[in-house]
C-alpha positions in Angstrom: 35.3 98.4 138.5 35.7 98.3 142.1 33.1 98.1 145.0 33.7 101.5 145.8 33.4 103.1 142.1 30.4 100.9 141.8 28.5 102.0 145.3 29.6 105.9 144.2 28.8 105.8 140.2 25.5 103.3 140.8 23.6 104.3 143.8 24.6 107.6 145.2 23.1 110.3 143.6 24.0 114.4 143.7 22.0 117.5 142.6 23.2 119.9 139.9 23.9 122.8 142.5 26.5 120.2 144.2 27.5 119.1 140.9 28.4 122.5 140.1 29.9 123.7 143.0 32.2 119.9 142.9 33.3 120.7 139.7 34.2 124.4 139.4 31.7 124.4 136.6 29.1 127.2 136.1 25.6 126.6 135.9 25.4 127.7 132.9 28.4 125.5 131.4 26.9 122.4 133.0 23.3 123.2 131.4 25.1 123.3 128.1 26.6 119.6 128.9 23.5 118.3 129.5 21.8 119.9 126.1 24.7 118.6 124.4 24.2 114.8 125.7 27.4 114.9 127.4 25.3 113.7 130.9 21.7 113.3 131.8 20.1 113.0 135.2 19.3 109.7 136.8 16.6 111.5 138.6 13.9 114.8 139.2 12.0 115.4 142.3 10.2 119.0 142.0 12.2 121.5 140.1 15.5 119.9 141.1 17.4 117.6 138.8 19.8 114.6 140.4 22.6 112.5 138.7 24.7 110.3 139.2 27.6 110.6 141.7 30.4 109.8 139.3 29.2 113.0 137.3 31.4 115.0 139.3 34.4 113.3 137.8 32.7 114.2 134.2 32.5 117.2 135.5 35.6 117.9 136.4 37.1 116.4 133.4 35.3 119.0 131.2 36.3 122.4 133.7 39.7 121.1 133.0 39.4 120.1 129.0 37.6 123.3 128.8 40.0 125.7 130.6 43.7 124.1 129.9 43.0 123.6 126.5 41.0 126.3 125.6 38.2 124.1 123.9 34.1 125.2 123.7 31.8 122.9 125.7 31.2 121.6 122.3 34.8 120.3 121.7 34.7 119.2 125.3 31.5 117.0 124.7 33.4 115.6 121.6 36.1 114.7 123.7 34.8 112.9 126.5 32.4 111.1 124.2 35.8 109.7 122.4 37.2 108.8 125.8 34.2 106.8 127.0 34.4 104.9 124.0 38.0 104.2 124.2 37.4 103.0 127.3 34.8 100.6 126.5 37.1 99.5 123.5 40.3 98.8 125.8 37.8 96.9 128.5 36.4 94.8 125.4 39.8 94.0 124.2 40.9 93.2 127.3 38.6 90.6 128.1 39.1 89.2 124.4 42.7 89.0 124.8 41.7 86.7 128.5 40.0 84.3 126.3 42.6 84.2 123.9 44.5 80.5 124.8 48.0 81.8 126.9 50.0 81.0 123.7 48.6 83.8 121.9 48.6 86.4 124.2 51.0 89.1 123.1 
């Protein structure tokens, strides 16, 4: 992760409105992200909801899963769910394969 990603995903923070209106989503589609677990905010001050800045890219990621291919929010949950955790999977196997002695790298 770089400084930048870290700075925009850690500290910065966004509001649903400006999530949606980032994203392309509706407010409605995003409302059914967050009841399906899919994001969660960081934050709540009065009636307003805030979340993490690297939502957006979440976001985005399901306008496009959910138009291109057609899919339900549902589907699109599923989907980023099995991405996040391919992600952590490469990330772990990449640092196992660091600590592997040079020989035995692929």
């Amino acid at each position: 992760m770089t400084t930048p990603d870290l700075l925009l995903s850690d500290f910065a923070v966004i509001s649903f409105t400006e999530i949606c209106t980032a994203s392309g989503l509706s407010a409605e589609e995003f409302e059914e992200l967050i009841e399906l677990g899919t994001c969660e905010p960081c934050r709540q001050e009065g009636g307003e909801r805030f979340f993490p800045a690297s939502t957006i890219e979440l976001a985005r990621a399901a306008r496009h899963l959910s138009t291109d291919f057609d899919l339900p929010l549902a589907g699109v949950a599923l989907v980023l769910a099995y991405r996040d955790r391919i992600r952590e999977l490469e990330e772990r196997l990449r640092e196992l394969e660091f600590r592997l002695p040079t020989g035995l790298r692929d």
